[in-house]
C-alpha positions in Angstrom: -15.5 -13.3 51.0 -18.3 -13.6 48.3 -17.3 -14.1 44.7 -18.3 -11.4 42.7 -21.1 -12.6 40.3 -19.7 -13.1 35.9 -21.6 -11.8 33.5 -23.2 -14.1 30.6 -20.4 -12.3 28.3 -17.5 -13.2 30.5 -18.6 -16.5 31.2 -19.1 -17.5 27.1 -16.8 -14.7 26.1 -14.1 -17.1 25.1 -16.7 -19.1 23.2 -17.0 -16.9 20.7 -13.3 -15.1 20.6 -11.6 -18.9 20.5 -12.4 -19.7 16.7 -11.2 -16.2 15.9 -8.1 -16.2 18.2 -7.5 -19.9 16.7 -7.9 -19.1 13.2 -5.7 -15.9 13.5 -2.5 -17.8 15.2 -3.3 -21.0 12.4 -3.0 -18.1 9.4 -1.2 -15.4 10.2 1.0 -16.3 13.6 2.2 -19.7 12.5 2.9 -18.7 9.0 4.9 -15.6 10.3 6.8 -17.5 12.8 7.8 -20.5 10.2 8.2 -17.6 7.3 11.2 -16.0 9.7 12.7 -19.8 10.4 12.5 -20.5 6.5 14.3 -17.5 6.3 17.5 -18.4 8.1 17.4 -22.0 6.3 18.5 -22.8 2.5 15.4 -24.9 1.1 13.9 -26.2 -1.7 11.0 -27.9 0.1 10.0 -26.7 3.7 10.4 -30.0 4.9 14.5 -30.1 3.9 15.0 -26.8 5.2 18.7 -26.8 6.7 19.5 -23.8 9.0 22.2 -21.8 7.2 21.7 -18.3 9.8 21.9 -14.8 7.8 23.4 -16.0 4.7 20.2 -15.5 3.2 19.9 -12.0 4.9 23.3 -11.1 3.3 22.5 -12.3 -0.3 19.5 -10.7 -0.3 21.3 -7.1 0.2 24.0 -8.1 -2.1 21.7 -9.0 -5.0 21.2 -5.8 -7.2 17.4 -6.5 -8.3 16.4 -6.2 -4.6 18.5 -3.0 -3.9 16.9 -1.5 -7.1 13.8 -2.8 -6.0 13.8 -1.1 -3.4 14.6 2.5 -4.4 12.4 2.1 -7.1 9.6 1.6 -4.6 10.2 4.2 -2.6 10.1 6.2 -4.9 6.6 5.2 -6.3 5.2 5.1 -2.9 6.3 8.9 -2.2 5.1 10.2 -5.3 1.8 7.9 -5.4 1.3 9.1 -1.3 1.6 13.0 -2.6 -0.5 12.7 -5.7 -3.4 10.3 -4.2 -3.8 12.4 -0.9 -3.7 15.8 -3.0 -6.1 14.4 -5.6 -8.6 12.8 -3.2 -8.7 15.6 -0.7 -9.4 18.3 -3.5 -12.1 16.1 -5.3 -13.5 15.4 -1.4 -13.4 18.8 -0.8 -15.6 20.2 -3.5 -17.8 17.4 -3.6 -19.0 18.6 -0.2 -19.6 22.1 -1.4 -23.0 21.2 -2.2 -22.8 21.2 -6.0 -25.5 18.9 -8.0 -25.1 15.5 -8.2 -22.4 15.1 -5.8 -23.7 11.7 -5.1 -23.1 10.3 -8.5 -19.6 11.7 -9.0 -18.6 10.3 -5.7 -20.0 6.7 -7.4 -18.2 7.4 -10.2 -15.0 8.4 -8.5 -15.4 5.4 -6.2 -16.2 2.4 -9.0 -12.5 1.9 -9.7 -11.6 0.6 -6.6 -14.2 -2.2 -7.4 -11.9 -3.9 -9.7 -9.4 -6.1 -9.2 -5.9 -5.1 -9.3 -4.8 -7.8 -12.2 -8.1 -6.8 -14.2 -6.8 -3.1 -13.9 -3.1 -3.7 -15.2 -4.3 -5.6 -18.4 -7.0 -3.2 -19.0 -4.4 0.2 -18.7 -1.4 -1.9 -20.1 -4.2 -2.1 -23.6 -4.6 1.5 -23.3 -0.9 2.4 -22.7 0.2 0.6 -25.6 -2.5 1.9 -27.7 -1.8 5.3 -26.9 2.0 4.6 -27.4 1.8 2.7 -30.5 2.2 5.6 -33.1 5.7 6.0 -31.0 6.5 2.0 -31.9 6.7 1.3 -28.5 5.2 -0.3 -25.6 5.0 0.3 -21.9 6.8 -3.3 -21.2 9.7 -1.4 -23.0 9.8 2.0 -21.9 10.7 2.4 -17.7 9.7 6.3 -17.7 6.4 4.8 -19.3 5.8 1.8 -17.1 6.7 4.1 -13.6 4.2 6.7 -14.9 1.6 3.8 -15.8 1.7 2.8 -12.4 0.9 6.0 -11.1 -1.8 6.9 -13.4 -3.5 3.1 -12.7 -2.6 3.6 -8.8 -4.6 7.1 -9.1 -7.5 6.0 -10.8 -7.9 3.0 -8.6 -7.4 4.8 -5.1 -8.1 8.4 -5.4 -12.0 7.2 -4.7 -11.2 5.5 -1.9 -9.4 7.8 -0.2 -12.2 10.3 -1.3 -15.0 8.5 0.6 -12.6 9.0 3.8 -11.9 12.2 3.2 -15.5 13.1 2.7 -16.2 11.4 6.1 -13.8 13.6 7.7 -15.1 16.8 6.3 -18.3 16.5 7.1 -17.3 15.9 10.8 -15.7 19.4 11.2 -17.7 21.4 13.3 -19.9 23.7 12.1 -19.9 26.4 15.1 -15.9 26.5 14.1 -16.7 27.2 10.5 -19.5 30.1 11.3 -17.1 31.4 13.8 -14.5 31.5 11.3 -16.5 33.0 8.6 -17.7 35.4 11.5 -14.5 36.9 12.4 -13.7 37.6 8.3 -11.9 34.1 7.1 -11.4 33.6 3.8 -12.1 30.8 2.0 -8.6 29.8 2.0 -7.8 30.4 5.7 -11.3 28.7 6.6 -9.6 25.6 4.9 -5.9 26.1 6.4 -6.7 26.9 9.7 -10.0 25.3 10.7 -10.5 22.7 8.1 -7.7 20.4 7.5 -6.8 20.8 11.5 -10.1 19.2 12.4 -9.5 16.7 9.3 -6.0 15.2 10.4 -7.4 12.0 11.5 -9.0 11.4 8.5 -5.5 12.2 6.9 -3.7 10.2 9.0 -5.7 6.9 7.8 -5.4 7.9 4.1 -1.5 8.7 3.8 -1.5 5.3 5.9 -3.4 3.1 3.1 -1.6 5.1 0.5 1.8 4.4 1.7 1.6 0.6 2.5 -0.6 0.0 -0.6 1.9 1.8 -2.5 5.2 -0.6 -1.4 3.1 -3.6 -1.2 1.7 -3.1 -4.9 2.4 -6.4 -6.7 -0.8 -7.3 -8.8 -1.1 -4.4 -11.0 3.0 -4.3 -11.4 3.0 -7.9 -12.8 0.0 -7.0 -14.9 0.6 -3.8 -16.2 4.1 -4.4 -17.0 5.9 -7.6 -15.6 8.4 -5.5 -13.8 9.3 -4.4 -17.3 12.7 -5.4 -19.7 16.0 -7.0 -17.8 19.2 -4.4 -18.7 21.9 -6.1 -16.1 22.3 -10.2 -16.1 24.3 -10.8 -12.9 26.7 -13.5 -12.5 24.5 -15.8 -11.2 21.8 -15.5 -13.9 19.5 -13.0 -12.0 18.5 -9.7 -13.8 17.7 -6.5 -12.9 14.0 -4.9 -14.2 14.1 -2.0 -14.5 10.1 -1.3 -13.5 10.2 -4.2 -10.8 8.7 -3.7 -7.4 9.8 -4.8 -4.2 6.9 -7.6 -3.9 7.2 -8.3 -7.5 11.1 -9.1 -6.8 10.2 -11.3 -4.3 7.9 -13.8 -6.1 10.7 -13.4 -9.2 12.9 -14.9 -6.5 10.8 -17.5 -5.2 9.5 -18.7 -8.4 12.6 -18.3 -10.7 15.3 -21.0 -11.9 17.2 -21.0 -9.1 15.8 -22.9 -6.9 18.6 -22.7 -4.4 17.4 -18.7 -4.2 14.2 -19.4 -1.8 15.6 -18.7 1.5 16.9 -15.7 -0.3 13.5 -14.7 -1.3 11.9 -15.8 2.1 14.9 -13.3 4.1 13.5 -10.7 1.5 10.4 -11.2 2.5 11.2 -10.5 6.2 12.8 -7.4 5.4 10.1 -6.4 3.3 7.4 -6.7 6.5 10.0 -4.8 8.7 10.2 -2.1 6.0 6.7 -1.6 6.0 5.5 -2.1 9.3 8.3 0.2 10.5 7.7 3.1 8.1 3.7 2.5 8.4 4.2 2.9 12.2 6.7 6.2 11.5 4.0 7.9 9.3 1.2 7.3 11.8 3.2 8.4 14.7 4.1 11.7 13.3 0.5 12.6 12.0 -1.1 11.3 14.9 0.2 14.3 16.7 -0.7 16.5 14.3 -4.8 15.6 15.3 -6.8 18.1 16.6 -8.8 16.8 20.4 -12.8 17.8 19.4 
C-alpha cells in the first residue's frame, strides 16, 4: 500500500511548535508540578523540602488572615464583576450610537489600562488621602475606604478594556435583526433586551471572565494602594489579620513574613488559590456560554 504523501507543515511542524511546547512545560508545567510537591513539604529552601502531607493544607484553612482573605475577595470580585460589566457595556453602548468623537472617548476611556497596576495604587492612594485628609485620615486606615479605593482604581483601570470588547461585540450584531426589529415597532429598549444583548453574549462571556479572575487575582494595586491596610487581630502565632488584605496579597504576606517555617503554608495556599479560580472561572464561562446566541 502507498504511503500517503506529508505535507511541508507536517513534516517541520514540530520544528516550529518544539521551542514553544518546551518553553511552556520549562515555565509553567514544571513550576506547577514542583509548586503542588512544595506544597505538601515544610521548607525553608526548596532544596530541604521534607514531605509533611496536608499539614500545610490544614493550617492554611485554620489561619484567620486566609479565611478573611478570602471572603473579602469574593466579595470585591462580585461587586467589581457587576460594576465593570454594567459600566463598560453602557459606555460601549452609546459610544456606538454614532455620537461625535466617539473615537477619542474610547482613547480616553481606554488609556488607563496602559498603566501599570503598582503605578496606579500609588497614584489613587495620593488622591485618596488627599481627598480624605480634611477627615484626618487615610485610606491605609480606613477598611470602608481602602475596599471602595479598590473598586474605584479597579473601575478606572478596566472599564476601557472591557469597553473595547464590548464595542467589538456590538458592532457584530446583525443589522437585518435590528431593521427587523425596528420594523415590527421595537423600542429602543426592547431592541436592546431582546435582539442586542442576545447576539452580544459572547462578548459578555469573555468580559465577566477577565473581570472575575482579574478581580481575585488582584495583588499589585492592593499592595500599592493600601498594603492590605492596618492588622486588628495578632494570632497566637504572631500572624495578623488585615483588614483590606487580598487573597494574593495574603499569600506573599505568608511567603515573605517572619516565619519562615509558614512557606509550605503559603505554597498550599497557593494551590487552593489556583483551584478557586480556575474552578469558578470555568463555572462562570459554562453558564454564560449557554446563554450565546448561534449567528
Amino acid at each position: 500500500m502507498r504511503r500517503k504523501k506529508l505535507t511541508p507543515m507536517q513534516r517541520w511542524g514540530w520544528l516550529f511548535l518544539g521551542p514553544v511546547v518546551a518553553a511552556f512545560i520549562i515555565g509553567f508545567v514544571w513550576p506547577f508540578i514542583q509548586g503542588i510537591y512544595l506544597s505538601l513539604c515544610k521548607f525553608t529552601l526548596i532544596r530541604d523540602a521534607k514531605f509533611n502531607g496536608i499539614s500545610n493544607y490544614i493550617d492554611a484553612f485554620k489561619d484567620a488572615s486566609f479565611m478573611h482573605a478570602f471572603w473579602y475577595t469574593a466579595l470585591f470580585a462580585i461587586v467589581s464583576l457587576v460594576l465593570i460589566n454594567v459600566l463598560a457595556f453602557t459606555v460601549a453602548y452609546f459610544l456606538t450610537q454614532g455620537i461625535k468623537g466617539s473615537n477619542i472617548f474610547r482613547t480616553v476611556f481606554f488609556m488607563p489600562n496602559l498603566i501599570g497596576g503598582i503605578v496606579l495604587g500609588y497614584i489613587w492612594s495620593m488622591i485618596f488621602d488627599g481627598i480624605l485628609s480634611h477627615m484626618n485620615t487615610s485610606i491605609l486606615m480606613e477598611t470602608k475606604y481602602g475596599f471602595w479605593g479598590l473598586i474605584i482604581l479597579m473601575l478606572w483601570q478596566q472599564i476601557g478594556y472591557m469597553m473595547i470588547i464590548y464595542i467589538a461585540g456590538l458592532q457584530a450584531v446583525p443589522d437585518d435583526m435590528l431593521e427587523a426589529a425596528k420594523i415590527d415597532g421595537a423600542s429602543k429598549w426592547q431592541t436592546l433586551k431582546k435582539v442586542t444583548i442576545p447576539n452580544v453574549m459572547p462578548s459578555i462571556t469573555i468580559c465577566m471572565f477577565l473581570s472575575l479572575t482579574n478581580g481575585f487575582k488582584l495583588f499589585d494595586q492592593n499592595l500599592a494602594l493600601n498594603g492590605g491596610g492596618q492588622p486588628f487581630i495578632q494570632q497566637a502565632d504572631g500572624s495578623v489579620v488585615k483588614t483590606t488584605e487580598m487573597l494574593a496579597l495574603n499569600i506573599y504576606n505568608t511567603f515573605y513574613g517572619q516565619n519562615t517555617a509558614a512557606k509550605g503554608v503559603a505554597q498550599a495556599k497557593a494551590v487552593v488559590f489556583f483551584i478557586l479560580v480556575a474552578g469558578i472561572g470555568l463555572a462562570q464561562l459554562a453558564y454564560t456560554r449557554k446563554k450565546e446566541v448561534q449567528q
